[in-house]
TIDRENMI-20780 format. One record per residue (C-alpha): residue in one letter; x, y, z. Coordinates in nm, 2 decimals, padded with zeros to 4 digits. Example, Ala and Ser with C-alpha at 12.3 -4.5 7.8 and 13.67 -1.06 7.14 Angstrom:
[node "a", [01.23, -00.45, 00.78]]
[node "s", [01.37, -00.11, 00.71]]
//
This chain:
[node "x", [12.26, 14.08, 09.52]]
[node "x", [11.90, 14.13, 09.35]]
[node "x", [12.05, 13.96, 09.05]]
[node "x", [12.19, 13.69, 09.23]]
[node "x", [11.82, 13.60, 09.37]]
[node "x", [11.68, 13.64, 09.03]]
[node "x", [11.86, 13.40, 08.87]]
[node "x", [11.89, 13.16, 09.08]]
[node "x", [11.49, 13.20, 09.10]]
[node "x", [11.45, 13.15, 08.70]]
[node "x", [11.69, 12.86, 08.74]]
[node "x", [11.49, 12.71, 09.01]]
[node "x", [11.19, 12.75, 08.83]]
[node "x", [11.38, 12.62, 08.50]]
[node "x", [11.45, 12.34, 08.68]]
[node "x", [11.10, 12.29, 08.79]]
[node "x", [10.92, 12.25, 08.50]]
[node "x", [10.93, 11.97, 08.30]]
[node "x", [10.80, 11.97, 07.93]]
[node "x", [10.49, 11.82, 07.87]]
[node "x", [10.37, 11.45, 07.84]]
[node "x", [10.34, 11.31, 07.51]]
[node "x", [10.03, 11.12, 07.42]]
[node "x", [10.29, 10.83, 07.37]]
[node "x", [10.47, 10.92, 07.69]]
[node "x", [10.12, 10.90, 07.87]]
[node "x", [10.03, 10.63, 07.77]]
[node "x", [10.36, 10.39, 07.85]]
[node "x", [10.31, 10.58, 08.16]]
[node "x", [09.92, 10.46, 08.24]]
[node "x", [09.97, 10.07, 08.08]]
[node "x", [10.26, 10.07, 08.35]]
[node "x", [10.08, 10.21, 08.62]]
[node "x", [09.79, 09.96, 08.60]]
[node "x", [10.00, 09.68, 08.53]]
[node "x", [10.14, 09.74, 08.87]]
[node "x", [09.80, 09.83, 09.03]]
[node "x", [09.63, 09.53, 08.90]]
[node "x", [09.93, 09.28, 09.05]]
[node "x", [09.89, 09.47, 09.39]]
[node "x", [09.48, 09.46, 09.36]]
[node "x", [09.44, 09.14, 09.27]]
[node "x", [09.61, 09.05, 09.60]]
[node "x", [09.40, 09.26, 09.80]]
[node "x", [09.07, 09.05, 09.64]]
[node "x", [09.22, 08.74, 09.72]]
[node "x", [09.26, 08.92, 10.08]]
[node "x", [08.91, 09.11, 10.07]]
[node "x", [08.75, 08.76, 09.96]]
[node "x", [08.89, 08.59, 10.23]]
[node "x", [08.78, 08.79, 10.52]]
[node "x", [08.48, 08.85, 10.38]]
[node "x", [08.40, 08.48, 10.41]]
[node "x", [08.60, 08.48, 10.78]]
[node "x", [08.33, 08.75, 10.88]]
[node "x", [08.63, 08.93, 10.91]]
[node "x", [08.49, 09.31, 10.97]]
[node "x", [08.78, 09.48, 11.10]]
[node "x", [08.98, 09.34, 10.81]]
[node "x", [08.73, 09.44, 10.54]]
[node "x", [08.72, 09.78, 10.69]]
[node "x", [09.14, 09.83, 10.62]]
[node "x", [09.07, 09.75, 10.28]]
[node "x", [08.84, 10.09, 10.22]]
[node "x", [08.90, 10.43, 10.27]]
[node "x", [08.82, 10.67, 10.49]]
[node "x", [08.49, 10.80, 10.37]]
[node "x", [08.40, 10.43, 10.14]]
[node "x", [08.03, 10.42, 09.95]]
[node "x", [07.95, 10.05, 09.92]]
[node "x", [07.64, 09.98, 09.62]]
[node "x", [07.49, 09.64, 09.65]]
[node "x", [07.26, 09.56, 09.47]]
[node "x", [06.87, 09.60, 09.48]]
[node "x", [06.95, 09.84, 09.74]]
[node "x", [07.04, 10.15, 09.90]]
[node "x", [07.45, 10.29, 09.88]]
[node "x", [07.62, 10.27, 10.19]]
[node "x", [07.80, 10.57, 10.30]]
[node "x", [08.10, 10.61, 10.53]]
[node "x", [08.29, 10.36, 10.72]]
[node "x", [07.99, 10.26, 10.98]]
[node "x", [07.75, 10.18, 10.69]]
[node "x", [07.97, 10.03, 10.50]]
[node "x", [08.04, 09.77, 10.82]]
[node "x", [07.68, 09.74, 10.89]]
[node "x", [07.60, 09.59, 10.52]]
[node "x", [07.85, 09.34, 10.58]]
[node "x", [07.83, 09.25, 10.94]]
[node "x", [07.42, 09.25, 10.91]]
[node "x", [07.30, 09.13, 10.54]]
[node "x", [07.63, 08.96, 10.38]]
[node "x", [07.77, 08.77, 10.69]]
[node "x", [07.43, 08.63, 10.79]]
[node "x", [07.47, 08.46, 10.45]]
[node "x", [07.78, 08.25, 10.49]]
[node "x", [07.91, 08.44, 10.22]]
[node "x", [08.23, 08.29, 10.00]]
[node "x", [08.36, 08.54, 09.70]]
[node "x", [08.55, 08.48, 09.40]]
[node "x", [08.67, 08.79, 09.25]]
[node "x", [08.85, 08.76, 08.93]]
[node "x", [08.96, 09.14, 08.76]]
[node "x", [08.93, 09.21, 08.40]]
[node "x", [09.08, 09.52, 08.38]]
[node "x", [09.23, 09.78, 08.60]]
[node "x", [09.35, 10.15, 08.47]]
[node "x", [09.50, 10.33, 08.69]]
[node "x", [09.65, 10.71, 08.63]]
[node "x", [09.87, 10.86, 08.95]]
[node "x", [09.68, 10.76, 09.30]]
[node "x", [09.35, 10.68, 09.12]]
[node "x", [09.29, 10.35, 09.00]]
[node "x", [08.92, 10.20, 08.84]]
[node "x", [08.87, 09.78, 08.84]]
[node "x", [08.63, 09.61, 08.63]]
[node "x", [08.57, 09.25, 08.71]]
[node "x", [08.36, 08.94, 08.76]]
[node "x", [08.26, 08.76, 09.07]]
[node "x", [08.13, 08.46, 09.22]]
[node "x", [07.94, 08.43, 09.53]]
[node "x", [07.80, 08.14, 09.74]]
[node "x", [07.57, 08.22, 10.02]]
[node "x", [07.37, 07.99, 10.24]]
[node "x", [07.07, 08.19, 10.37]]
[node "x", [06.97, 08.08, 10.71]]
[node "x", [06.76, 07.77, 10.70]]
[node "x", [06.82, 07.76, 10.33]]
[node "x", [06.82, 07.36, 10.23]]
[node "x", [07.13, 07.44, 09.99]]
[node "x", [07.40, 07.70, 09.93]]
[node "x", [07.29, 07.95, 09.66]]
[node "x", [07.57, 08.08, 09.39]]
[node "x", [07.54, 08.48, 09.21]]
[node "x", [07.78, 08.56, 08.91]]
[node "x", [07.79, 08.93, 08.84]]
[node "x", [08.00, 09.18, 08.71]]
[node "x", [08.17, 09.49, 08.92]]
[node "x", [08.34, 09.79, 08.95]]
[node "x", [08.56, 09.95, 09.20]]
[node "x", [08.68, 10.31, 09.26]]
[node "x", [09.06, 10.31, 09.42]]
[node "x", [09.30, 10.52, 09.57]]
[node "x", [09.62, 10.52, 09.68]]
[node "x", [09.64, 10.65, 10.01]]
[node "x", [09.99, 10.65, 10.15]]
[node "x", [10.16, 10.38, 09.91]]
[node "x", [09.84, 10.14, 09.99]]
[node "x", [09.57, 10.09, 09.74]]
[node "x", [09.20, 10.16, 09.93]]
[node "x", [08.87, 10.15, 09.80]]
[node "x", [08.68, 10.44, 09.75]]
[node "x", [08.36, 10.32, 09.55]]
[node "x", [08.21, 09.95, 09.57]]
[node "x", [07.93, 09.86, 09.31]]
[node "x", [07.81, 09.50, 09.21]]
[node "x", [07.53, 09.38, 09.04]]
[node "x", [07.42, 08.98, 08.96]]
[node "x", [07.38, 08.81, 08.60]]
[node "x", [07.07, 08.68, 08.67]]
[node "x", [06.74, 08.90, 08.66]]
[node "x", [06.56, 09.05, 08.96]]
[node "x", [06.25, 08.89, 09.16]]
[node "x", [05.98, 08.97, 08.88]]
[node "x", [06.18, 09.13, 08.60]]
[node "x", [06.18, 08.87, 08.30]]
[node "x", [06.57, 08.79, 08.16]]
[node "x", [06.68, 09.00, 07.87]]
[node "x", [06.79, 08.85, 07.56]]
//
């Protein structure tokens, strides 16, 4: 009986391991994986864009994970789901904001996925005579959570130089 157990344990295991990736192998693997994650994320921008310039909180919020860190610029992270929705419902709202968000890049290995992109962003600050347009650059931290792909980390920054910082060349 002990024998029996044994090898059907070594097959089992046999059966569980799987030889190694090849570099080649990995790679195919990771070009196909964030083929697939860019055509689902660049959805989700055209989604996240929209509600952002709805005002659309709740909606924002689905598009982030459960413990989010949003990095705007010229200020403080955001951490967790409560600060995250305050720096949207308080700052960017206010501002009539309307996003363009047009991705690069996107590599994405397993559940973990990294964008690298390139906005637009028209604001009208209250009592502003005229809307006021940003270009920047940004990157964003995903994961897959359930099938669905979530953002984890949120940074942007703007072309153009801050209040009292000359431009580089």
């Amino acid at each position: 009986m002990r024998i029996v157990v044994l090898a059907g344990s070594v097959a089992m295991l046999a059966a569980c391991q799987q030889p190694a990736e090849t570099p080649e192998q990995a790679n195919a693997r990771i070009a196909s994986e964030s083929a697939a994650a860019k055509t689902a994320i660049d959805s989700l921008n055209n989604q996240f864009a929209m509600n952002l310039s709805a005002g659309n909180a709740d909606a924002l919020m689905a598009a982030y994970t459960d413990n989010p860190v949003l990095m705007p610029p010229n200020g403080p992270a955001a951490k967790g789901r409560d600060a995250v929705k305050t720096t949207f419902t308080e700052v960017l709202f206010p501002l009539k904001p309307e996003l363009k968000l047009t991705a690069e890049a996107v590599t994405a290995n397993g559940d973990l996925a990294v964008e690298r992109g390139i906005y637009t962003l028209t604001m009208t600050p209250p009592g502003a005579p005229a809307p006021v347009t940003e270009t920047g650059k940004y990157l964003v931290h995903w994961h897959r959570v359930g099938g669905k792909w979530l953002i984890a980390d949120d940074i942007w920054n703007s072309d153009q130089p801050a209040p009292g910082i000359p431009p580089r060349m």
